[in-house]
N, C-alpha and C positions, 0 to 999 in steps of 0.2 A: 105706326109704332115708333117708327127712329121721332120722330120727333116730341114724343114723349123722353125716349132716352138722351136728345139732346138737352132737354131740359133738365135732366137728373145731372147730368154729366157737366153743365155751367152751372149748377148749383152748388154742386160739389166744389167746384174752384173757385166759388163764393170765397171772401172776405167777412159775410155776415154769417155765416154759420154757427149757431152757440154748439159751447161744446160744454159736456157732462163729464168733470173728471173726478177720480175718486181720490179724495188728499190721503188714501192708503196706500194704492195702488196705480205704480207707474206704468203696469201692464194693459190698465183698460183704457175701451177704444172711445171717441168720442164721435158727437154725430157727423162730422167732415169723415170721416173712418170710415163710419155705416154707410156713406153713402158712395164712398168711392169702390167699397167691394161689393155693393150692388150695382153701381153701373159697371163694374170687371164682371158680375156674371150676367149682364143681359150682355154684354160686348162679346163674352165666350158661351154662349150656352148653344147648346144644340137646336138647328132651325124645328127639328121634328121633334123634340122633345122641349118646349121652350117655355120657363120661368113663369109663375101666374103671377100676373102683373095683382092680382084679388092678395097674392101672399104675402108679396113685398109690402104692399099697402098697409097690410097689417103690420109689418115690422114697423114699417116706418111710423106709426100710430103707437105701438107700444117701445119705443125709441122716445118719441114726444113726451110721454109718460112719465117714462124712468127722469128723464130731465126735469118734466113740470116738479115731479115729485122731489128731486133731489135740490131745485131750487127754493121750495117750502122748505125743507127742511133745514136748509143754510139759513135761511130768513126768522125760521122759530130758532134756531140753534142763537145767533143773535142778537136776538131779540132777547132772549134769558139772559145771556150773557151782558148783556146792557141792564136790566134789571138789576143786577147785583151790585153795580156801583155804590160804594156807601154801606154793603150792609157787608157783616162779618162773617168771614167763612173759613172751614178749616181743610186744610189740602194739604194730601197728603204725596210723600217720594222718597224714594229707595236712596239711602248712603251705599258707598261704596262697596259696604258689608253685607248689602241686603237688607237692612234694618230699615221697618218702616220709619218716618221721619216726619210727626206733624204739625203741620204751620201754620197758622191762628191769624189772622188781619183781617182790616178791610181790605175791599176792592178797590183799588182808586182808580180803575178804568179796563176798559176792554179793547180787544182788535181782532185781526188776525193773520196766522201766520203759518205758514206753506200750506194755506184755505182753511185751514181749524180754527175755529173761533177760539180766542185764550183772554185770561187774564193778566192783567197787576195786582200783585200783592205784596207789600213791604219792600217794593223796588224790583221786583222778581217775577219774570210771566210763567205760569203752571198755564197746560192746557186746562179745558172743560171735563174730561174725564178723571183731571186730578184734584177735584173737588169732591172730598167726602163728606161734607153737609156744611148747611147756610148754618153759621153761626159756630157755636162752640162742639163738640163731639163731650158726652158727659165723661166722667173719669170711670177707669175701667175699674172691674172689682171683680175679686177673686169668682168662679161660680161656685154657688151652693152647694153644700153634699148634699147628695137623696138619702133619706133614713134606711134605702136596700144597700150602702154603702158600707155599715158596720158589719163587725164578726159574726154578731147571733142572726143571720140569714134573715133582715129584716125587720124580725121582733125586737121593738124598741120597749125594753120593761118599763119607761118614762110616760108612756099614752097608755088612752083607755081606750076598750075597743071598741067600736062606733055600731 
């Protein structure tokens, strides 16, 4: 068994290890993380009560996971985000007053930046979530009254009754 844990434990001090970070959260761990507080608890755990090596396995397996996953998703995130080149979109953001603010261009390229995929538009990068639709947003208009809106509780004397 130590030598299964010496392997964990030069693995961990790997160079190659990917890591999974979250571009929201500076608090999460990455897999060099995972793997160093699991060899801290085979190095501390009690001889007579000791770690199933069956459990870890499985973290380590849904660790891979979460990564494989979060690397598709950087990759479709992207991948759309290159898509948009060239075409018109309108993104929206808060002035100082709070007042929504919306801005109409093409895309003239993509990137990313502190890991979130962003745009150009009119010389200006909006993240991805600051896109409220490809192309133009139609103009707004007032909403309709409903006919239960007048004084006579509904009965509009102008229709007939169906």
């Amino acid at each position: 068994m130590s030598d299964y844990i010496g392997d964990i434990a030069s693995l961990s001090k790997s160079k190659n290890v990917a890591t999974v970070k979250s571009k929201s959260d500076s608090m999460s761990l990455n897999m060099q993380d995972f793997l160093q507080m699991m060899v801290a608890q085979f190095q501390n755990q009690d001889p007579e009560n000791a770690a199933s090596t069956t459990d870890m396995l499985n973290q380590m397996v849904q660790m891979s996971m979460i990564q494989a996953i979060t690397n598709i998703t950087d990759a479709v995130s992207l991948s759309y985000s290159a898509s948009l080149v060239g075409k018109e979109v309108t993104v929206g953001t808060f002035d100082a007053n709070g007042n929504l603010k919306e801005i109409v261009g093409t895309v003239t390229g993509t990137g990313t930046y502190n890991g979130s995929p962003v745009i150009f538009v009119n010389g200006e990068t909006y993240s991805m979530s600051s896109i409220m639709a490809v192309g133009r947003l139609p103009d707004s208009k007032d909403p309709p009254t409903s006919p239960d809106s007048g004084n006579n509780g509904g009965n509009n004397s102008n229709t007939k009754p169906t």
